[in-house]
Residue frames relative to the residue before (quaternion, step in Angstrom):
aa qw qx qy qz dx dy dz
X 1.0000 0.0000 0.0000 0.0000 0.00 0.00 0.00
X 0.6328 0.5490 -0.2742 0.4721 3.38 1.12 -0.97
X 0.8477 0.2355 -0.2751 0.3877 3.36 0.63 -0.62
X 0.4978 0.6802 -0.3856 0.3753 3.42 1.17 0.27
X 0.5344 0.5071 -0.4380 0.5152 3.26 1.94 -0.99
X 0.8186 0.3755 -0.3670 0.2326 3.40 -0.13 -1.25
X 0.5725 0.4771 -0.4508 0.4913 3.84 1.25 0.39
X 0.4891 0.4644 -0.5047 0.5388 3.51 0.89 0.43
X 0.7395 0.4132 -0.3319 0.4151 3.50 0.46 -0.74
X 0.5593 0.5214 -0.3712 0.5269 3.83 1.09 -0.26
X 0.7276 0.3808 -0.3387 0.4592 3.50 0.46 -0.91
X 0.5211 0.5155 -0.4460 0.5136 3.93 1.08 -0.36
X 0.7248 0.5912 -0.1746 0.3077 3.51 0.59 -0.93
X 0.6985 0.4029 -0.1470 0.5729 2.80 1.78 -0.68
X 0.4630 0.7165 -0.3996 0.3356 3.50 1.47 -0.22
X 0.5955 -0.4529 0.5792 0.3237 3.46 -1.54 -0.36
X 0.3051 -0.7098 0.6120 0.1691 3.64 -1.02 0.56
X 0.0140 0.7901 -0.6121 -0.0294 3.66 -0.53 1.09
X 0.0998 -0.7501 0.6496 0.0740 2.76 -1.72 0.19
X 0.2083 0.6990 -0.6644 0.1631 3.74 -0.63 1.35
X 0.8619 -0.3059 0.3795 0.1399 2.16 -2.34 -0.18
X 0.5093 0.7594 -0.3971 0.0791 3.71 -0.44 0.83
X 0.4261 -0.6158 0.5282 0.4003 3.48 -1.19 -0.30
X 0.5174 -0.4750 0.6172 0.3546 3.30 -1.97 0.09
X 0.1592 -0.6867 0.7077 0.0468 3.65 -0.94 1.06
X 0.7762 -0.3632 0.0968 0.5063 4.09 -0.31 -0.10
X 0.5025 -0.4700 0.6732 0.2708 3.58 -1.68 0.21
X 0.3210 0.7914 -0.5007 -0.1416 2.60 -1.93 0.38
X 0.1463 -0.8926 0.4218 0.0628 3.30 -0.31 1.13
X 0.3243 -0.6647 0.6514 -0.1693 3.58 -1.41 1.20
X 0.7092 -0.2658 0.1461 0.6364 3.59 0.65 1.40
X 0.7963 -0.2506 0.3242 0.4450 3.05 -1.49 -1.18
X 0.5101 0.6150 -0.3494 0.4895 3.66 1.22 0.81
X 0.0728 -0.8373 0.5376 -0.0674 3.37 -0.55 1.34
X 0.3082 0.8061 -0.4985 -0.0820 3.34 -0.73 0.75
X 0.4458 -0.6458 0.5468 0.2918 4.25 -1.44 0.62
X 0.1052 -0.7113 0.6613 0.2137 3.01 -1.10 0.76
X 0.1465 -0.8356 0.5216 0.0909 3.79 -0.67 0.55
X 0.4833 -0.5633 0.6557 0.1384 3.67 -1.21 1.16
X 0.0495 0.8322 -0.5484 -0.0652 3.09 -1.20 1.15
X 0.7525 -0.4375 0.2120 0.4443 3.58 -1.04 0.68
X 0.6438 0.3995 -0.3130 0.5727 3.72 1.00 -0.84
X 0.5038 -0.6413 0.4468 0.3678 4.15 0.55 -0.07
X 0.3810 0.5858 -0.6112 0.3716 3.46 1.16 1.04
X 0.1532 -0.6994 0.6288 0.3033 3.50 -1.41 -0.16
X 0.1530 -0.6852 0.7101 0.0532 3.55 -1.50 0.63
X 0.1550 -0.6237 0.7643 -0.0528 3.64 -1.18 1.48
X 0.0757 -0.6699 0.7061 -0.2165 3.45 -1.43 1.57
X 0.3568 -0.6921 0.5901 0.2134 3.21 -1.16 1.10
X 0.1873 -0.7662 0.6125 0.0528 3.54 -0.65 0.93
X 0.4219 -0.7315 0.4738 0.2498 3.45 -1.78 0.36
X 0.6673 -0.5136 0.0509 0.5369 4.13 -0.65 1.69
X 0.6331 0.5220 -0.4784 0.3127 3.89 1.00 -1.07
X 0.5795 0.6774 -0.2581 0.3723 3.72 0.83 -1.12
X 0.7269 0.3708 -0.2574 0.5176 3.28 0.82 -1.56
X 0.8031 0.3458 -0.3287 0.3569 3.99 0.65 -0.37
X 0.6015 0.5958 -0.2968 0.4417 3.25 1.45 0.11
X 0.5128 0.4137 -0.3113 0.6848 4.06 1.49 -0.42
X 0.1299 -0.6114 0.7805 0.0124 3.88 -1.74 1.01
X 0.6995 -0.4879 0.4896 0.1815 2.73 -1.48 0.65
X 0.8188 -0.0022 -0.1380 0.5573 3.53 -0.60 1.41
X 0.1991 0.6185 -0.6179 0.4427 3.25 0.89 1.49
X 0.2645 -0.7194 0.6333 0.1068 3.19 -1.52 0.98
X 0.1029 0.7929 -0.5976 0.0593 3.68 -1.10 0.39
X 0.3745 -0.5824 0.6561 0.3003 2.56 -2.13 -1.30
X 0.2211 -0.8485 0.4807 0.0124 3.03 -0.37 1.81
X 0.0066 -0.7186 0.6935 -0.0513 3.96 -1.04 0.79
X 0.0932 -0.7733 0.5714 -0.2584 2.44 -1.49 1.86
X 0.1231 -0.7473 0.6326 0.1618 3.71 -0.58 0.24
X 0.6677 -0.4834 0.1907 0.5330 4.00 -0.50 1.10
X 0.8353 -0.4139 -0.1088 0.3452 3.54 -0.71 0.78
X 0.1143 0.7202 -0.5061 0.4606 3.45 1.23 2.08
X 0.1783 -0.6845 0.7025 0.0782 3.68 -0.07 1.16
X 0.3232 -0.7418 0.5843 -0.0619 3.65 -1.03 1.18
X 0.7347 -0.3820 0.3593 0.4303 3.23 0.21 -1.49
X 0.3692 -0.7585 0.5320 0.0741 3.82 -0.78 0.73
X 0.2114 0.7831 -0.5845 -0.0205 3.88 0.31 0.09
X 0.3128 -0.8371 0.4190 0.1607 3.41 -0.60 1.33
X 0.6302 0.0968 -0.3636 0.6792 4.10 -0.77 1.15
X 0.0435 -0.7724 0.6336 -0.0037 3.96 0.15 -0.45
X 0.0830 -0.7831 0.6082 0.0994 3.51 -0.57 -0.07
């Protein structure tokens, strides 16, 4: 387990940082676990475990810009431009 986290974290580390277009498609939470799944502009989707302020602050069918490092949820800037 130990080493599987820290090759998830290397391979995040090594990723690209994006930023696109998207919406909030659904929440979900699972105890004290929260996670967004998010529609992107190219018609992929990307689901990220997020932390409680995030998960109660993004609604469903918000639009933005979503930034990410490979499955590192970054940041959400809502209408974004």
């Amino acid at each position: 387990m130990f080493g599987e986290s820290i090759l998830w974290w290397l391979k995040n580390n090594r990723s690209a940082v994006h930023s696109i277009r998207a919406n909030v498609l659904t929440k979900e939470m699972n105890g004290h676990k929260y996670c967004i799944c998010f529609g992107l502009e190219d018609g992929q989707m990307k689901r990220f475990p997020v932390d409680y302020y995030t998960y109660i602050s993004l609604k469903e069918g918000e639009e933005g810009i979503l930034t990410y490092q490979g499955n590192r949820f970054i940041r959400y800037d809502r209408g974004g431009e």
